[in-house]
C-alpha positions as CSV (number, residue, x, y, z in Angstrom):
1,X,8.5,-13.2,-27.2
2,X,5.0,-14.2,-28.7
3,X,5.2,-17.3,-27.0
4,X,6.5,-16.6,-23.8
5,X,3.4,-14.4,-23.5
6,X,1.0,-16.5,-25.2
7,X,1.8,-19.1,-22.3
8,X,1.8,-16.8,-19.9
9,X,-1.9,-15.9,-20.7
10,X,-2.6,-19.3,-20.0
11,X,-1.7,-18.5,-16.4
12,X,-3.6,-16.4,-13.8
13,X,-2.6,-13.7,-12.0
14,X,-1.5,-15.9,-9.0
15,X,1.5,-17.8,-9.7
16,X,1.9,-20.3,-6.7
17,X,4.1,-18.5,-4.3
18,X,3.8,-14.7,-5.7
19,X,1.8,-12.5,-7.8
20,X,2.5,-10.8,-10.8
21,X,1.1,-7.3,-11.5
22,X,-0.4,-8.1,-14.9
23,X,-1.5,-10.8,-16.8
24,X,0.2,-10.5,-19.9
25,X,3.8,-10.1,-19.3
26,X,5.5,-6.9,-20.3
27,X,8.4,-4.8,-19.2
28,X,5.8,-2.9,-16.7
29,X,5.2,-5.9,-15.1
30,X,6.2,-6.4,-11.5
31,X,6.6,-9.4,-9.2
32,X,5.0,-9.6,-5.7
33,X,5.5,-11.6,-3.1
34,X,2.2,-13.0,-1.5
35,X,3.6,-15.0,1.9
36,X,6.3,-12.7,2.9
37,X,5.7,-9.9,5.8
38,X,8.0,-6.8,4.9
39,X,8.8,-5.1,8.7
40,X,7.6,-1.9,9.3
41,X,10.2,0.9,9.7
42,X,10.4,1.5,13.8
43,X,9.8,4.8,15.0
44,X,12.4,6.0,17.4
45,X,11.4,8.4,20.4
46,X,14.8,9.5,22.2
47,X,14.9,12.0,24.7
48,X,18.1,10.4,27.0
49,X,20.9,7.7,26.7
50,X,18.2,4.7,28.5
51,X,15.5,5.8,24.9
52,X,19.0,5.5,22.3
53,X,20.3,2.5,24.0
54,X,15.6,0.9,23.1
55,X,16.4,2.4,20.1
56,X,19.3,0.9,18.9
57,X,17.8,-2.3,20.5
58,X,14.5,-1.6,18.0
59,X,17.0,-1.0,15.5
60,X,18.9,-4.2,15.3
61,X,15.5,-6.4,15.3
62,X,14.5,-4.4,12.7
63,X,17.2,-5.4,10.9
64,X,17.0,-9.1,12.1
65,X,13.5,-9.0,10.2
66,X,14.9,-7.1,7.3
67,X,17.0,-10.1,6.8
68,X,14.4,-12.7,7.4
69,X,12.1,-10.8,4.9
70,X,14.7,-10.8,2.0
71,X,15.3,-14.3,2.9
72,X,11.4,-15.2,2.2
73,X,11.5,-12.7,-0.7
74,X,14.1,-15.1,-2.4
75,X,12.7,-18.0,-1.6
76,X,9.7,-17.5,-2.9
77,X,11.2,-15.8,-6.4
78,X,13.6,-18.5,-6.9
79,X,10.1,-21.1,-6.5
80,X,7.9,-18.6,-8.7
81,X,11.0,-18.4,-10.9
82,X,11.2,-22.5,-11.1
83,X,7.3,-22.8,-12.0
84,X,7.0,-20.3,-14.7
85,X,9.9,-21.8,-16.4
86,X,8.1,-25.4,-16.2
87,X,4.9,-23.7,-17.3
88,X,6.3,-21.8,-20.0
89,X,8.4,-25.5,-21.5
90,X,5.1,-27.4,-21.0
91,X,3.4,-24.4,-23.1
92,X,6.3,-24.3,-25.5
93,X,6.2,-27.7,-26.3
94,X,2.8,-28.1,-26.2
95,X,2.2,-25.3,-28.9
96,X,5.5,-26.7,-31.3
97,X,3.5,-30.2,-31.1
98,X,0.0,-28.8,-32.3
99,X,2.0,-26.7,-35.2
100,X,3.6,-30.0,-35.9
101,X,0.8,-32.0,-36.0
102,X,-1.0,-29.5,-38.1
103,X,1.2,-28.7,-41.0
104,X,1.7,-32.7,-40.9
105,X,-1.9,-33.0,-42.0
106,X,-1.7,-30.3,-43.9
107,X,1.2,-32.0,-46.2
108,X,-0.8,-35.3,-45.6
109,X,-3.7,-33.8,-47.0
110,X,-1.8,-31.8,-50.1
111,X,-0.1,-35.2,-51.0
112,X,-3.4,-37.3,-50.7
113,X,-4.5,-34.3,-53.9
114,X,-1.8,-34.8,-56.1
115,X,-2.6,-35.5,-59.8
């Protein structure tokens, strides 16, 4: 876990396609999307059949625009998703390879003392 948010540190708070609420990642944390709009609710005036009938109307393109937003929503996770998980390998293996390379001259250096 100490990695996975010692990587993430590296990272600002824009990541590509969203945004995440925090920089260091906790349970708190929340994704947003940065490209997507999100429809507004319609208001519905209806005082005869003709105002149900453009309401109902209003209605189903909301929903048509529901869809399309949770369509963009995804997309743009699933992308986000994708990048953090190359950043966070890149990071992973970056870190294992300094560790590595440290203790390795660290042993180098203990052998070069022995009596």
């Amino acid at each position: 876990m100490l990695r996975v948010a010692l990587a993430l540190s590296l990272i600002s708070f824009q990541v590509f396609a969203g945004e995440l609420s925090r920089r260091d990642i906790r349970r708190t944390t929340e994704w947003q999307p940065t490209s997507c709009w999100k429809p507004t609710e319609p208001l519905f005036y209806i005082y005869d059949i003709a105002s149900f009938n453009q309401a109902v109307e209003e209605y189903n393109a909301y929903l048509f625009d529901v869809e399309q937003y949770i369509g963009c929503i995804n997309g743009e996770a699933s992308d986000d998703f994708r990048t953090l998980k190359r950043i966070l390998e890149r990071s992973l293996d970056e870190k294992i390879s300094e560790i590595q390379s440290e203790s390795g001259y660290v042993r180098d250096s203990l052998e070069s003392q022995r009596p």
